[in-house]
N, C-alpha and C positions, 0 to 999 in steps of 0.2 A: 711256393714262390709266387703261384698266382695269387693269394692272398695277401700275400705281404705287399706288391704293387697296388691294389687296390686299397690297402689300409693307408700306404703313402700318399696314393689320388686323394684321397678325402681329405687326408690331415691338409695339403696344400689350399685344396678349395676352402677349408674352414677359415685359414689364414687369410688369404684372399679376401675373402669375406670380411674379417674381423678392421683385416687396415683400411676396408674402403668405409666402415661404419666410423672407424676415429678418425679419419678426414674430414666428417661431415662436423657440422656444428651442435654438439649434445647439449647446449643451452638452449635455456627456452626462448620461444622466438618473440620479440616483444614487437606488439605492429604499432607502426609511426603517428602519431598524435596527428589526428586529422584539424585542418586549419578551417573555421566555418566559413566557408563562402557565401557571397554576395553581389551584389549590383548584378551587371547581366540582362541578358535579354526579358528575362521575367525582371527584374529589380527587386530582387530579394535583401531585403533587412536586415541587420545587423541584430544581434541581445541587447537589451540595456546597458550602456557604458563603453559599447561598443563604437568603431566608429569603420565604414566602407574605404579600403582603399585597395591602389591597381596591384595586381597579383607582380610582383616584379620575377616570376619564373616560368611566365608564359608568353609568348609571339607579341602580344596584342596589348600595344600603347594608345589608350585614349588620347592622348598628348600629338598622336601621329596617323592620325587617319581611322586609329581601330575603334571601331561601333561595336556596342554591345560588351563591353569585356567583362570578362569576368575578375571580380575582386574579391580581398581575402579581408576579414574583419578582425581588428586589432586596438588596443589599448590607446585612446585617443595622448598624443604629447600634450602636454603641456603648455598654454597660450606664455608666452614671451611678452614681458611688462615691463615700465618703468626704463633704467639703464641712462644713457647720455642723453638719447631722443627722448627719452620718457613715455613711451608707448603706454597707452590706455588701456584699457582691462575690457572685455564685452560688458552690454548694460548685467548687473544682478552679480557678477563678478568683483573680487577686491585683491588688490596686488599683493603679493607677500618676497620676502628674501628670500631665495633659492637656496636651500640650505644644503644641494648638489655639490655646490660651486664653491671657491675658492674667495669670493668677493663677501664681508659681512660688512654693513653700512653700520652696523655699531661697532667697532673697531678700525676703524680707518679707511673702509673701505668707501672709495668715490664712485659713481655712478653703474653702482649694482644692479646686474639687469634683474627683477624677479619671474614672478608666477603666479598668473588669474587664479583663485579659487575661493571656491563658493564660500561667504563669509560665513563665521561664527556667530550664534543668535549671543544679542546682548545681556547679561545677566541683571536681574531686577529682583525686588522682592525683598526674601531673605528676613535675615536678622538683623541687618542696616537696613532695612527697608529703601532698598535701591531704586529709584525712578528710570522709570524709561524713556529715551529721547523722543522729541515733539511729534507727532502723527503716529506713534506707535503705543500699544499698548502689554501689561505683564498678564502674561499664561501659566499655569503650573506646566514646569519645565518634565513633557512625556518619558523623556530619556534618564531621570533618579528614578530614586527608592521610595522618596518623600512626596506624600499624597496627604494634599491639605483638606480633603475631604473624608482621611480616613485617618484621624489623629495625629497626621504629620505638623508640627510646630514648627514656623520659620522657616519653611519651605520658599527655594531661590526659583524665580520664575527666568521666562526666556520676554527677549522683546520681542512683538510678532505685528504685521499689520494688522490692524483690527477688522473683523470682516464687516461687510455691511451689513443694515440693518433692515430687515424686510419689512414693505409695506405694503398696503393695496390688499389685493386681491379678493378674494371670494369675503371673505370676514372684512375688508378695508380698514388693513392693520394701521394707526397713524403714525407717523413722522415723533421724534422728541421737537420742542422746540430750535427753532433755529433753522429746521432740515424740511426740505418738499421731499416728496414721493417723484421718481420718475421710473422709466421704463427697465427693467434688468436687460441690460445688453447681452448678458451671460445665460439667458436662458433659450427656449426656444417657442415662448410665448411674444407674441407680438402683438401691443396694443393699436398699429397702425395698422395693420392689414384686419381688422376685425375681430382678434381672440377677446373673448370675454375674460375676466374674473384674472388678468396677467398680475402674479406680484410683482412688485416694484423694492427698487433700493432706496434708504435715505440718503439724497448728498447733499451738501451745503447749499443755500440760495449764490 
């Protein structure tokens, strides 16, 4: 009899046991995608492509007194173009149809607002031998297959600004005609404060 009580005890606590394990959660536990944080009292940085803004799940509104807050970093929107008003693009930006929305300007659609984004290089080159518009010049386009230095035939360039042209310095490269030598603004030689031998760009008289 006393055995048999004590075989009873167990079988319960085993039980016990088993329904408080399928209560619990036998999936695996997957932790929450952490959001990269920024600004803040250090002013920490955003990745590339990224853009700072205010954490909208925490106490503290820049907008309302709060210094230092901390921001979470996210997928910059879209610049807002064109439409009734006709809003402008940033400089180096070019407007396009928002192809989101329900408005298409070639189909009927009137004062389509669009979307700044960074233009398309113009194509040149090729097998029509494409010219490129005025102050710009054709590059073998980095992004194909076709490399006209290595048997590619009629290979399509891109339009790109043309870099400047160096002058001056230690060797005292010249000018083509047309062009003076002056100081490269973009370096970190300086023919005013004293640097010898500073190259120079060519620009027009």
């Amino acid at each position: 009899m006393r055995h048999t009580g004590l075989a009873f005890l167990l079988i319960m606590i085993g039980l016990v046991g088993c329904q408080a394990e399928s209560d619990g959660d036998v999936g695996e536990t997957q932790e929450p995608q952490k959001t990269q944080e920024c600004g803040g009292f250090l002013g920490t940085s955003c990745s590339d492509g990224l853009e700072c803004v205010d954490d909208p799940t925490d106490d503290c509104d820049p907008e309302h007194g709060g210094a230092d807050c901390t921001g979470v970093c996210v997928e910059p929107k879209p610049v807002m173009c064109g439409g009734f008003a006709g809003f402008p693009c940033p400089d180096g930006l070019e407007c396009v149809d928002d192809r989101s929305d329900d408005c298409d300007p070639e189909h009927g659609g009137a004062d389509c607002a669009g979307v700044c984004v960074e233009p398309k290089p113009v194509m040149c080159g090729g097998f029509a031998g494409f010219p490129c518009p005025d102050g710009l010049e054709c590059v073998d386009d980095p992004g194909d297959d076709c490399d006209p230095e290595h048997g590619g035939a009629d290979c399509a360039g891109v339009c790109v600004e043309p870099k400047p042209v160096m002058c001056g310095g230690f060797a005292g490269f010249p000018c083509p005609d047309g062009l003076e030598c002056v100081d490269d603004p973009g370096d970190d030689c300086d023919t005013a404060t004293g640097s010898a031998d500073c190259a120079g760009i060519c620009v027009a008289h």
